[in-house]
C-alpha positions as CSV (number, residue, x, y, z in Angstrom):
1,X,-26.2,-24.9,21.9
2,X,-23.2,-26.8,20.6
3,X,-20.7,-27.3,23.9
4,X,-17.8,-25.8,21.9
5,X,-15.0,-26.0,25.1
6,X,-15.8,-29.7,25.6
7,X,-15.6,-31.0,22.2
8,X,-12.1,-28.8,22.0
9,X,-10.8,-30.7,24.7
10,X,-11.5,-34.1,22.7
11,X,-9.3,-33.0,20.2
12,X,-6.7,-31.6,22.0
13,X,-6.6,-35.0,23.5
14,X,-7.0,-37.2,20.6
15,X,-4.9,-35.2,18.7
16,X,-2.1,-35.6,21.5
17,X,-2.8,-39.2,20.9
18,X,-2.0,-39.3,17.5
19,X,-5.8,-40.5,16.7
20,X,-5.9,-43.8,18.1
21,X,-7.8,-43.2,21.2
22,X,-10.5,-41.3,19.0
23,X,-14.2,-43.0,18.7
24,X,-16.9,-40.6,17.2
25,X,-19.3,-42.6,18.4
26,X,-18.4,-42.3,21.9
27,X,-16.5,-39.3,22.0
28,X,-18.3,-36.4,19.6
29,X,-21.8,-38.0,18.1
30,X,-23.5,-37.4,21.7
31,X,-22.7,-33.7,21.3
32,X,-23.8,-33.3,18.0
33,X,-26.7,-35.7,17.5
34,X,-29.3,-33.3,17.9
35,X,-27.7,-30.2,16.4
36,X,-28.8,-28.3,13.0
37,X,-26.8,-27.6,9.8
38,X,-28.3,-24.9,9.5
39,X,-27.7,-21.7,10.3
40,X,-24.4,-23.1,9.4
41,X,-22.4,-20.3,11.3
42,X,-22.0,-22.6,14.4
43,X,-20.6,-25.7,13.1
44,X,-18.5,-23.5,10.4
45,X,-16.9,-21.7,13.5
46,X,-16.4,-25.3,15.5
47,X,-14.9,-27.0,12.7
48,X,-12.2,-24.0,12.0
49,X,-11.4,-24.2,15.4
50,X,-11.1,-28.2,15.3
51,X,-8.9,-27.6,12.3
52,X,-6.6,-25.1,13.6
53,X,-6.5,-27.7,16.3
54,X,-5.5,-30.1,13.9
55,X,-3.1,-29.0,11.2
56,X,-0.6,-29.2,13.8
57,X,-0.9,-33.0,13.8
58,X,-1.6,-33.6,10.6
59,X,-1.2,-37.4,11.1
60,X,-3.8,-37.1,13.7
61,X,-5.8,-35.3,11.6
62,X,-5.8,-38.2,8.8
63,X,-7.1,-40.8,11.6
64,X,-9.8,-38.8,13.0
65,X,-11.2,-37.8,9.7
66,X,-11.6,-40.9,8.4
67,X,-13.4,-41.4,12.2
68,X,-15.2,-38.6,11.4
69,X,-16.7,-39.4,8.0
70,X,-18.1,-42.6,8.6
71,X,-20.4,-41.0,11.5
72,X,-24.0,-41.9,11.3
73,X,-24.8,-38.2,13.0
74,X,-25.1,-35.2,10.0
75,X,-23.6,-32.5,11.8
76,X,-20.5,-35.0,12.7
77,X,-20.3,-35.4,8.8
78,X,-21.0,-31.5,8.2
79,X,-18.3,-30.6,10.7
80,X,-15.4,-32.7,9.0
81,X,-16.1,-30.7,5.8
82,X,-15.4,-27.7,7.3
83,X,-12.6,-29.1,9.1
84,X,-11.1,-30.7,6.0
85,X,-11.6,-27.5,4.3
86,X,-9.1,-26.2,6.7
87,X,-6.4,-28.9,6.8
88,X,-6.3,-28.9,3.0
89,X,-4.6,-25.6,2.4
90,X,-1.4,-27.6,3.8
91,X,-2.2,-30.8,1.5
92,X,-5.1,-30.5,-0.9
93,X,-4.1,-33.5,-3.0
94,X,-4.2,-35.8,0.2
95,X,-7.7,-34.5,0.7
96,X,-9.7,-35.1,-2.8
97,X,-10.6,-38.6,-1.9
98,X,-12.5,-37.8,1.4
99,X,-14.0,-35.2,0.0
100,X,-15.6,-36.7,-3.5
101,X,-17.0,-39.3,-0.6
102,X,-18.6,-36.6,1.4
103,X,-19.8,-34.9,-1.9
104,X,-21.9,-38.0,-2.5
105,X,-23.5,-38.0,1.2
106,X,-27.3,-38.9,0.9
107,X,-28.1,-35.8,3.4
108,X,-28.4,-32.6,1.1
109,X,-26.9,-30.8,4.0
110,X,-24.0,-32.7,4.3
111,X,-23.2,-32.2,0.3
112,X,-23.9,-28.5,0.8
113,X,-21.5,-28.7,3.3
114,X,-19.1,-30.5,1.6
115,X,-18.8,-27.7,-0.9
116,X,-17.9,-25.5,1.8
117,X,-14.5,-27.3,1.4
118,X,-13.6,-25.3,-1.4
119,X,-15.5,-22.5,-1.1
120,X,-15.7,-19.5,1.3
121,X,-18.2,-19.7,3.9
122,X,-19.1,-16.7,6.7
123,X,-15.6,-15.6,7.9
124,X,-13.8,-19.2,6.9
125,X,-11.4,-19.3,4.1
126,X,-12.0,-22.7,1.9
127,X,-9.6,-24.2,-0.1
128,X,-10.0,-22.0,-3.3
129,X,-8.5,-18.6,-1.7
130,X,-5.2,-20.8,-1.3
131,X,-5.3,-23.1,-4.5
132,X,-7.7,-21.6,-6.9
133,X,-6.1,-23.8,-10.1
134,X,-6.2,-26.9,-8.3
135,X,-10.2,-26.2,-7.5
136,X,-10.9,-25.8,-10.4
137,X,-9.0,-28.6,-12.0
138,X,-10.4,-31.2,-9.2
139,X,-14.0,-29.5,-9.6
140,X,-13.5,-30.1,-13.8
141,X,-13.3,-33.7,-12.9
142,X,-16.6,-34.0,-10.8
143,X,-18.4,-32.3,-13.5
144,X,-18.6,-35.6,-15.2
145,X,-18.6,-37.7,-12.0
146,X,-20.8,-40.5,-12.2
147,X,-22.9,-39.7,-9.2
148,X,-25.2,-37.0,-10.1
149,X,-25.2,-35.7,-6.0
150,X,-21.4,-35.0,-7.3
151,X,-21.8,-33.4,-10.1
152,X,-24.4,-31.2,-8.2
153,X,-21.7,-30.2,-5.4
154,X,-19.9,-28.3,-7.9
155,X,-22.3,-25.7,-8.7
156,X,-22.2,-24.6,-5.1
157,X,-18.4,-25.2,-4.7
158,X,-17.4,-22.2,-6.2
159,X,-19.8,-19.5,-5.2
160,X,-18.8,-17.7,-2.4
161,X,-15.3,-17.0,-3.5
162,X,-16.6,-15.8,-6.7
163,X,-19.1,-13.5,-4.6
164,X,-15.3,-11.9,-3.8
165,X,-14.2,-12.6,-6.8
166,X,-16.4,-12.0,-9.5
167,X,-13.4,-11.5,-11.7
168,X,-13.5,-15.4,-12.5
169,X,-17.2,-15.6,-13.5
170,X,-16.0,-16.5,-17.3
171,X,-13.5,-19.3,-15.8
172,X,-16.4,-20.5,-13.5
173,X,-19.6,-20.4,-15.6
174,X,-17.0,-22.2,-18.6
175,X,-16.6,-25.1,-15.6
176,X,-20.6,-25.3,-15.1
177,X,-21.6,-25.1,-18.8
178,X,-21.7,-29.1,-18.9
179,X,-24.5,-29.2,-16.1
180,X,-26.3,-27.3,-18.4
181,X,-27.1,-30.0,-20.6
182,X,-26.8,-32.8,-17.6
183,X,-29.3,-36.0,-17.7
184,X,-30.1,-35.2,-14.1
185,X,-33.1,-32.7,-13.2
186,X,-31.6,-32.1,-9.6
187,X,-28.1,-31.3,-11.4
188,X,-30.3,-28.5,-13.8
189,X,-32.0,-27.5,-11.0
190,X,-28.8,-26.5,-9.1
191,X,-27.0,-25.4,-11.9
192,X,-29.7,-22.7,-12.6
193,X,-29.6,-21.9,-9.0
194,X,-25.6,-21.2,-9.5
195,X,-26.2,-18.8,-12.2
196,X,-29.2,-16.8,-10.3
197,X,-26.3,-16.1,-8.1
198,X,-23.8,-15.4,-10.1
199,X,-26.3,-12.7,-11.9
200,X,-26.1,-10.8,-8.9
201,X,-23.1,-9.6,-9.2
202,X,-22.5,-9.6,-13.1
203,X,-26.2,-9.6,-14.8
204,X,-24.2,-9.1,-18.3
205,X,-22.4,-12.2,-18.2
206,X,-25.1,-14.7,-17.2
207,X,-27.8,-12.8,-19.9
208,X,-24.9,-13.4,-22.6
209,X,-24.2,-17.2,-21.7
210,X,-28.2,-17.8,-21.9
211,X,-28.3,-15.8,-25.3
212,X,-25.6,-17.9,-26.4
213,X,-27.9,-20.5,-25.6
214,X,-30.8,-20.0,-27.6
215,X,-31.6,-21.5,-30.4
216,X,-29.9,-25.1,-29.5
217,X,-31.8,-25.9,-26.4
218,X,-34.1,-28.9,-25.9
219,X,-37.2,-28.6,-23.7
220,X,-35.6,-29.7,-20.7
221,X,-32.4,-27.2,-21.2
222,X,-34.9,-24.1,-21.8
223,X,-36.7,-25.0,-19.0
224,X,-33.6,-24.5,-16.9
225,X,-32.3,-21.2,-18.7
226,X,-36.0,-20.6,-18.1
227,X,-35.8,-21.0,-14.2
228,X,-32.4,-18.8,-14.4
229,X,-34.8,-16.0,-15.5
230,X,-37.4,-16.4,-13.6
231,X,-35.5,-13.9,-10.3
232,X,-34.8,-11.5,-9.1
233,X,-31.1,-10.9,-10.3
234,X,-33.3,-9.6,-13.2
235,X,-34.9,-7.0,-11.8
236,X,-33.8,-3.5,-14.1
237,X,-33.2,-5.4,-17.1
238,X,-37.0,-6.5,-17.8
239,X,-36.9,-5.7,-21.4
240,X,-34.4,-8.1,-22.0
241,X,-35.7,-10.7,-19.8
242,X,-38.9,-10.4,-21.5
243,X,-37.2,-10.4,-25.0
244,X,-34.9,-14.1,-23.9
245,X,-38.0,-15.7,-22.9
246,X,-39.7,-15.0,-26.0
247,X,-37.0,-17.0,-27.9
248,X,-37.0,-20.0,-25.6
249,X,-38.7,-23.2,-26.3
């Protein structure tokens, strides 16, 4: 169990100190070294609660985060993504840096967590209920980011606000449609995963984008419409399943 009233208290006191007196190593690692990421409800609650700490020092905030990302322990690294997530909606710009760092963490976790920055996670807010435009112009950038564990945070960035939202499904599948055809297997991979979710809630629109689709794929892109298909979110519209898959390569 994560001893949520102590680690408050570091902050309040750090925070009070402007940052300087903060050490992760000393100070927070010990408590989290042996916690999970997931369930991720625990650490998503702690780091709002960090945050809302936080914001009212924003200077503070700047110092310890930088503290924070270059912890050794993942749940130290998790937690500042949520916290960031948080202290964005004041600054986003003066946030972007930190978090294209975190988005190319070697832990999975971490990255998934990193994507929590943007997106809406349990009962937490992320940056895109508060600056939608600017999420989407920032996430339009990563697409082509040089780091393929980059350009594979964005097709998790996005989907719990559109769970919401499913209003912007054309904006957001129009943002993924590069991954589609991405030189990484892991980037496929997780972009086929973003549209199995995304056919949840609007079926139509992800069985139009693959139809689109057919006819100019390569092997490797039809095995990823392929593995779109291949779910559940299917379920009731069999025929025309059945029919796509026919027409892939």
């Amino acid at each position: 169990m994560i001893p949520v009233s102590d680690i408050l208290a570091i902050f309040h006191r750090v925070s009070e100190a402007d940052g300087t007196a903060f050490d992760s190593a000393q100070d927070l690692d010990p408590y989290l070294s042996d916690v999970k990421l997931y369930p991720p409800e625990p650490l998503v609650d702690l780091g709002n609660a960090v945050g809302e700490i936080l914001e009212k020092k924003p200077a503070a905030a700047i110092e310890i985060a930088l503290r924070l990302v270059g912890s050794p322990v993942e749940a130290t690294r998790a937690l500042v993504c949520v916290v960031i997530g948080r202290l964005a909606r004041h600054s986003p710009v003066s946030w972007m840096e930190l978090s294209r760092h975190l988005a190319s963490d070697e832990s999975w976790e971490v990255r998934e967590y990193a994507a929590y920055i943007f997106d809406a996670q349990g009962g937490s807010e992320g940056l895109a209920a508060f600056h939608l435009d600017y999420c989407f112009e920032v996430l339009s950038g990563w697409i082509h980011d040089t780091d393929y564990r980059v350009r594979g945070v964005t097709t998790n960035a996005l989907l719990g606000f559109y769970s919401k939202c499913p209003e912007i499904g054309e904006r957001l599948i129009q943002l993924l449609e590069p991954l589609l055809f991405d030189g990484s297997d892991y980037v496929r991979n997780q972009f086929a995963g973003a549209l199995r979710v995304m056919g949840r809630k609007r079926p139509e629109l992800i069985f139009s984008f693959i139809e689109k689709h057919i006819g100019d794929e390569s092997l490797v892109i039809g095995d990823a419409l392929r593995l779109v298909l291949n779910h559940r979110w299917t379920h009731g519209h069999d025929a025309r399943r059945d029919e796509i898959l026919k027409q892939l390569k």
